[in-house]
MDTraj code that builds the backbone (N, CA, C; nanometers):
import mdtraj as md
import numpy as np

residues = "UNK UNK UNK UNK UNK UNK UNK UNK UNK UNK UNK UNK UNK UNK UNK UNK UNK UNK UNK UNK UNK UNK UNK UNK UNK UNK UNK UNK UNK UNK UNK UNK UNK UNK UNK UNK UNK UNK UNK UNK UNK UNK UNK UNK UNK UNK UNK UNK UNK UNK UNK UNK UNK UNK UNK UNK UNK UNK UNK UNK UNK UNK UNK UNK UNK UNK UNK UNK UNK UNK UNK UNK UNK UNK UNK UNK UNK UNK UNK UNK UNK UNK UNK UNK UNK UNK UNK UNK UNK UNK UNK UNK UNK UNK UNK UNK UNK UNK UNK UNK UNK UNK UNK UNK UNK UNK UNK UNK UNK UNK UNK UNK".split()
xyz = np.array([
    [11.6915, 9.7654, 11.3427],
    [11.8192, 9.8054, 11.2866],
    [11.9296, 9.7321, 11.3614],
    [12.0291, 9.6510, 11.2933],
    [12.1509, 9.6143, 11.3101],
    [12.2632, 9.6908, 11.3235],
    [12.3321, 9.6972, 11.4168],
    [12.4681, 9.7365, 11.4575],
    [12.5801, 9.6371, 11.4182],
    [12.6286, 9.6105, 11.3084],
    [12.7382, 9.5592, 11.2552],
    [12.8726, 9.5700, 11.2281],
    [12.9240, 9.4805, 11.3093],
    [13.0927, 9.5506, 11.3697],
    [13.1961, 9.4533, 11.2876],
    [13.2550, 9.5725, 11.1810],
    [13.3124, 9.4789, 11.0951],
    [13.4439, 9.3982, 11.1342],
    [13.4744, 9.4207, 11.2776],
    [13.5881, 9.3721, 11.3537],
    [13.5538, 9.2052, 11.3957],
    [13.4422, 9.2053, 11.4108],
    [13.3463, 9.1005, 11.4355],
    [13.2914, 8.9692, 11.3096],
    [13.3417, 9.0237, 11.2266],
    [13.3199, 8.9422, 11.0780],
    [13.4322, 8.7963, 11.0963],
    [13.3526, 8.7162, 11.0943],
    [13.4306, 8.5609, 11.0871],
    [13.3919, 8.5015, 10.9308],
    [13.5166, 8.4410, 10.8397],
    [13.4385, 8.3565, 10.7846],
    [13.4869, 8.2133, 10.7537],
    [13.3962, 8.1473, 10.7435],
    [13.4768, 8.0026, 10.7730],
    [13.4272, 7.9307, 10.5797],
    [13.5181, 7.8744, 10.5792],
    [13.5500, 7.7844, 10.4533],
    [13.4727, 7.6388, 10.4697],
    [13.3945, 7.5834, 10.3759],
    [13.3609, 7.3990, 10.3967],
    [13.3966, 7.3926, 10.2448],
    [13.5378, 7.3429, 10.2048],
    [13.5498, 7.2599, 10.0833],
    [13.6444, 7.3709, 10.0205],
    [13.6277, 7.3577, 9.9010],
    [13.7412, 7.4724, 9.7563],
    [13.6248, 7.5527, 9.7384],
    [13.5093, 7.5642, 9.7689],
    [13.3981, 7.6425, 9.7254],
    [13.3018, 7.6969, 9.7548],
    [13.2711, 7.7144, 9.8949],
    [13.1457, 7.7331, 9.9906],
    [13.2471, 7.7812, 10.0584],
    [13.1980, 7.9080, 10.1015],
    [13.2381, 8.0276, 10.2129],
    [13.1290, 8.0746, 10.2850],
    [13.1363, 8.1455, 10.3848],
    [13.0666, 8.1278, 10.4528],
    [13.0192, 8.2695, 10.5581],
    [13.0258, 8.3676, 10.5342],
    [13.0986, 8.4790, 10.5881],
    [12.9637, 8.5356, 10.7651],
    [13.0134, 8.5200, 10.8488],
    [12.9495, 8.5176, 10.9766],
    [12.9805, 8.6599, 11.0548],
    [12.8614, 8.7223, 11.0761],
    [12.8476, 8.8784, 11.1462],
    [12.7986, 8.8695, 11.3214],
    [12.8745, 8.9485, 11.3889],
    [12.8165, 8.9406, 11.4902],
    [12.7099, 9.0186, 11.4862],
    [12.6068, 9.0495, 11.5302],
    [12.5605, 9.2094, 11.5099],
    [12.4934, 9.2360, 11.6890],
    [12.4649, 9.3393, 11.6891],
    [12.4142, 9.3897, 11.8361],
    [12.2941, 9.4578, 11.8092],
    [12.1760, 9.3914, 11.9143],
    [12.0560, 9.4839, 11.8869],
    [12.0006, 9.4922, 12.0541],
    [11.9752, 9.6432, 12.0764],
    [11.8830, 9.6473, 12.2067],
    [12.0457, 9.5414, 12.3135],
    [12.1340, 9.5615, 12.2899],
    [12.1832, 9.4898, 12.3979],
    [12.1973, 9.3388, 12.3703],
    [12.1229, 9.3061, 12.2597],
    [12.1376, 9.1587, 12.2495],
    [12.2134, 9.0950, 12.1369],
    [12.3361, 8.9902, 12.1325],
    [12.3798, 8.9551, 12.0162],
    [12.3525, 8.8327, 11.9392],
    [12.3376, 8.8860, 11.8100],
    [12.2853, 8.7345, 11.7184],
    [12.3806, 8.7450, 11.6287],
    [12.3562, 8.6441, 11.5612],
    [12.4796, 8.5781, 11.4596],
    [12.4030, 8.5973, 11.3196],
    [12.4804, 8.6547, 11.2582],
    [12.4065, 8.6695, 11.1194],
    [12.5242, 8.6163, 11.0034],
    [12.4512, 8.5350, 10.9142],
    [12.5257, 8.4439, 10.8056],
    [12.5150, 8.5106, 10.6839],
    [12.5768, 8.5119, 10.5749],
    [12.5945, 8.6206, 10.4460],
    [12.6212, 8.4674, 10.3679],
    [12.4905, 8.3901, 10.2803],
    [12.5811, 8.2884, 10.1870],
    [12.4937, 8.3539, 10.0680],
    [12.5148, 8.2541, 9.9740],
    [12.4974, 8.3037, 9.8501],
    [12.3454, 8.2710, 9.8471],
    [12.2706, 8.1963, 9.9092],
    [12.0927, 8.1794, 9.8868],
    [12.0564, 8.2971, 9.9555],
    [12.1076, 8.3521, 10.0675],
    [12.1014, 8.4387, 10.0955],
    [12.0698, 8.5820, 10.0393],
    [12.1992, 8.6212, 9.9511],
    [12.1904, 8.7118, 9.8453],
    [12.0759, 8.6695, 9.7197],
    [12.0637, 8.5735, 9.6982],
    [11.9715, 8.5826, 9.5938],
    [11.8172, 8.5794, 9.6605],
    [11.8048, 8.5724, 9.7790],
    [11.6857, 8.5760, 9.8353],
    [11.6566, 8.7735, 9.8437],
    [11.7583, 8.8411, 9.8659],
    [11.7752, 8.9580, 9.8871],
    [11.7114, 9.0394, 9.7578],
    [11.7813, 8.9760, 9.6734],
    [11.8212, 9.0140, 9.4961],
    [11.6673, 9.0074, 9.4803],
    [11.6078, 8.9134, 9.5364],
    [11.4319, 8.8985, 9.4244],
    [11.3878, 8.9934, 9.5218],
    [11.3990, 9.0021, 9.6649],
    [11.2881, 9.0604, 9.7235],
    [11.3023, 9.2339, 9.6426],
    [11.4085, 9.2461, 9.6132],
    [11.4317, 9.3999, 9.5362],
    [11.3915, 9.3801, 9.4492],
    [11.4066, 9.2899, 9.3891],
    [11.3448, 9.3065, 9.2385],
    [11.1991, 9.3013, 9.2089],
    [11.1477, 9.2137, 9.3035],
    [10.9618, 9.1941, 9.3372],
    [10.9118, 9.3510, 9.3701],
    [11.0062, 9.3994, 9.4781],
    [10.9296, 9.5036, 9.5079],
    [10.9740, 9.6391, 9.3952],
    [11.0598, 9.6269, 9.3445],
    [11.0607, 9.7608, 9.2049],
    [10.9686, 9.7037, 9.1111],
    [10.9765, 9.6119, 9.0622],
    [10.8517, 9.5756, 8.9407],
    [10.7486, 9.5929, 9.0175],
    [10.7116, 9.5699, 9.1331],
    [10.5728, 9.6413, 9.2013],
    [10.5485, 9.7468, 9.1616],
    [10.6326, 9.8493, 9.2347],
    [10.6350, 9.9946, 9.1888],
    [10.5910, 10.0359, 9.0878],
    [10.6871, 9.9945, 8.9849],
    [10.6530, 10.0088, 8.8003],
    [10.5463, 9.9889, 8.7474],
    [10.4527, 9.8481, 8.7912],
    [10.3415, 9.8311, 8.7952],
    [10.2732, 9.8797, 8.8620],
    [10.2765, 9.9692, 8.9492],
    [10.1894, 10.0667, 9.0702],
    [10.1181, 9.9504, 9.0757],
    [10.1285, 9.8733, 9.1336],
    [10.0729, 9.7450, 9.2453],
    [10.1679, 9.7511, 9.3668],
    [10.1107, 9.6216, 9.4653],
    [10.1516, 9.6122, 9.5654],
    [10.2600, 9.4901, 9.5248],
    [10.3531, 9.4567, 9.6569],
    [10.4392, 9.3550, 9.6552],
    [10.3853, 9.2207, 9.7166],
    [10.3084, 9.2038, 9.7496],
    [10.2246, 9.0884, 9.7338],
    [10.1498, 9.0644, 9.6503],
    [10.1112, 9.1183, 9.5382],
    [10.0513, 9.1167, 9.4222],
    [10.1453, 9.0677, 9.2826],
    [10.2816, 9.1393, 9.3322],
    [10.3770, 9.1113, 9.2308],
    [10.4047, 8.9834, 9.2410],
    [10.4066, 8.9469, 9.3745],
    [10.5104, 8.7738, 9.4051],
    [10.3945, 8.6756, 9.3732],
    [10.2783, 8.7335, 9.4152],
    [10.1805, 8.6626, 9.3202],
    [10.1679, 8.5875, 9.1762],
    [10.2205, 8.6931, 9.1140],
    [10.2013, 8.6962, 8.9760],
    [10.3163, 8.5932, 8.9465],
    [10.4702, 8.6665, 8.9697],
    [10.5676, 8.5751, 8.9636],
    [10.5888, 8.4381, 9.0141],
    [10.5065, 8.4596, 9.0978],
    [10.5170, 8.2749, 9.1196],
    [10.4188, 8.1713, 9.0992],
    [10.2945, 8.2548, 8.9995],
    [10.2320, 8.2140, 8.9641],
    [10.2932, 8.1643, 8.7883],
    [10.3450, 8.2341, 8.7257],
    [10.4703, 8.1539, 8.6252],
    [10.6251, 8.0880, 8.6241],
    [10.6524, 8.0690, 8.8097],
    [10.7523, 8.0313, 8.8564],
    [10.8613, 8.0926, 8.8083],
    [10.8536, 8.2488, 8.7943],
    [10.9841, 8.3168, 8.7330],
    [11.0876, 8.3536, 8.8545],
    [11.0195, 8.3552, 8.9740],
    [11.0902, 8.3753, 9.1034],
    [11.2592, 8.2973, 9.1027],
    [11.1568, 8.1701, 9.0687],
    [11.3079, 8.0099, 9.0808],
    [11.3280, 8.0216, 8.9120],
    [11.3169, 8.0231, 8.8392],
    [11.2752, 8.0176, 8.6699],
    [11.3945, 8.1418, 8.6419],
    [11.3340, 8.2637, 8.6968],
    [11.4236, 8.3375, 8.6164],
    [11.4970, 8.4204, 8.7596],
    [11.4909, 8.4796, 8.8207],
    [11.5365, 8.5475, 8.9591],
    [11.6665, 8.4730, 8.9667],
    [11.6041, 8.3178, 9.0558],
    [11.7470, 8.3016, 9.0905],
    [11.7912, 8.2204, 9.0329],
    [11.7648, 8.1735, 8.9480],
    [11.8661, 8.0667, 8.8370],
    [11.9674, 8.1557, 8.7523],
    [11.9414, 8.3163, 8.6926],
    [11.9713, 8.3901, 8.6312],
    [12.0435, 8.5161, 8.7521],
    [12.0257, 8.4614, 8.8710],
    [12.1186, 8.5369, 8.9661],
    [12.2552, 8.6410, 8.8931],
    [12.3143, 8.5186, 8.8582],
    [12.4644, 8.5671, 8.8468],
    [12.4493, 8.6843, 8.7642],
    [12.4215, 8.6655, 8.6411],
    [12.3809, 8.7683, 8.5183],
    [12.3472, 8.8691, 8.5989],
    [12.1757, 8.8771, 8.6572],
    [12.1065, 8.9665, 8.6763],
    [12.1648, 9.0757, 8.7471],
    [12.2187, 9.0235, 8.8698],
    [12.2658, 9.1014, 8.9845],
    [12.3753, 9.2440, 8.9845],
    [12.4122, 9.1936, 8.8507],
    [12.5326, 9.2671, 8.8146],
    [12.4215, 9.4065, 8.7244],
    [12.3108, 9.4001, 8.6799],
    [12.2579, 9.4603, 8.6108],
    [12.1484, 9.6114, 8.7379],
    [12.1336, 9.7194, 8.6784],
    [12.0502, 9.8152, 8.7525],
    [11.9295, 9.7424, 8.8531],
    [11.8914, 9.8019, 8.9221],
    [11.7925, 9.7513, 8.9611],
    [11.6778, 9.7588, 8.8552],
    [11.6518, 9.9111, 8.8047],
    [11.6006, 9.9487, 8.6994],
    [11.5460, 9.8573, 8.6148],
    [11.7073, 9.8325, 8.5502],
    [11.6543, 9.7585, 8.4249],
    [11.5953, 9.6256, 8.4404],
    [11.6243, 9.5640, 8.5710],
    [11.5868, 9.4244, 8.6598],
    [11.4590, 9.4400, 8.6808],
    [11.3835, 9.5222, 8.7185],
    [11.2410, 9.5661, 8.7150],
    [11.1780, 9.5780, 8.5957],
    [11.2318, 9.6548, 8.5072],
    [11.1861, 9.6671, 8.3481],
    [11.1910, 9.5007, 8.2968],
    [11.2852, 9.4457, 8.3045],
    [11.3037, 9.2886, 8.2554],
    [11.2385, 9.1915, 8.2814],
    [11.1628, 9.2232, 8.4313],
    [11.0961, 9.1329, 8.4800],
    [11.0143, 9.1512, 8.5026],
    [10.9436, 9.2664, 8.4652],
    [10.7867, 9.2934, 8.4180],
    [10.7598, 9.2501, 8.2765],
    [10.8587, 9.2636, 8.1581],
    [10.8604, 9.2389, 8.0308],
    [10.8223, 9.0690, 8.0121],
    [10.9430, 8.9992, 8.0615],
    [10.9293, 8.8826, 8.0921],
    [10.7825, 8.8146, 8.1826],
    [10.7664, 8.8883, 8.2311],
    [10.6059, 8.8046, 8.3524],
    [10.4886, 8.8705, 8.2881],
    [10.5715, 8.9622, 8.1697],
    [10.3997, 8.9989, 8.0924],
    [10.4257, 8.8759, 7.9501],
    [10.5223, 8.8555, 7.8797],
    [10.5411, 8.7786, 7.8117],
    [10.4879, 8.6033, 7.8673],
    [10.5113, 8.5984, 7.9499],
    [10.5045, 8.4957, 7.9689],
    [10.2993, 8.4380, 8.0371],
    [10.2437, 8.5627, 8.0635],
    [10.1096, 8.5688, 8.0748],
    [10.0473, 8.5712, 7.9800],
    [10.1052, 8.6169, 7.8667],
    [10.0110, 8.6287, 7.7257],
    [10.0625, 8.4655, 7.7080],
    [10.1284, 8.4161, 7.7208],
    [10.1482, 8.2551, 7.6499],
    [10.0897, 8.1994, 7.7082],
    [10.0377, 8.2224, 7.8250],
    [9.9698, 8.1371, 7.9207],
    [9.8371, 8.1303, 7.8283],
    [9.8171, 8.2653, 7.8306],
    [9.6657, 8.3171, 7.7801],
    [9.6749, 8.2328, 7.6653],
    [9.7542, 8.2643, 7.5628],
    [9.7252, 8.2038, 7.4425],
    [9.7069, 8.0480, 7.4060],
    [9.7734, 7.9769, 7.5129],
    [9.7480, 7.8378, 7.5134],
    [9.5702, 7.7732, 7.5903],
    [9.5578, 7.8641, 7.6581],
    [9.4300, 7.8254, 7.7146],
    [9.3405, 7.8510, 7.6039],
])
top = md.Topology()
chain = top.add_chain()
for i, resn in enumerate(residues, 1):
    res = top.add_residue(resn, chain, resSeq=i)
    for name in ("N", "CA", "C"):
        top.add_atom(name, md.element.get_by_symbol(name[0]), res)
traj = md.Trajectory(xyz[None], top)
């Protein structure tokens, strides 16, 4: 667990478009630097979303990322479709992306 001191929040600018937002945080006495960019968040965004479509599927979350990146929906649909998604339930992000990674297994199937 992180101790995050929002007094401590730096963020630095590279260009009109890349921000950059920098945390001190404190653990056990020790301080590290923690970075907030946007690969970041979408790295966040799938691991939630891998692990609720787990759930839904009563599988595990290594079983799910399996599957999904076995039809490359991780990079395909996760984070290319970031912007959209993120704004949406987790819920329905789980429902969507079980729908989608079952859709997209029957095409598999059907072409073989």
């Amino acid at each position: 667990m992180f101790l995050i001191h929002n007094n401590l929040k730096k963020t630095f600018s590279f260009g009109t478009h890349s921000k950059i937002n920098v945390y001190l945080c404190a653990k056990n006495q020790n301080v590290f630097i923690m970075t907030e960019t946007k690969t970041y968040r979408k790295i966040h965004f799938a691991v939630m979303a891998i692990e609720a479509s787990a759930k839904k599927a009563q599988t595990s979350g290594k079983a799910m990322h399996h599957r999904l990146k076995a039809q490359d929906l991780i990079h395909k649909r996760l984070f290319t479709h970031y912007d959209i998604l993120h704004t949406q339930s987790l819920d329905w992000v789980a429902n969507d992306t079980l729908e989608t990674l079952n859709n997209w297994e029957k095409d598999e199937n059907n072409k073989s």
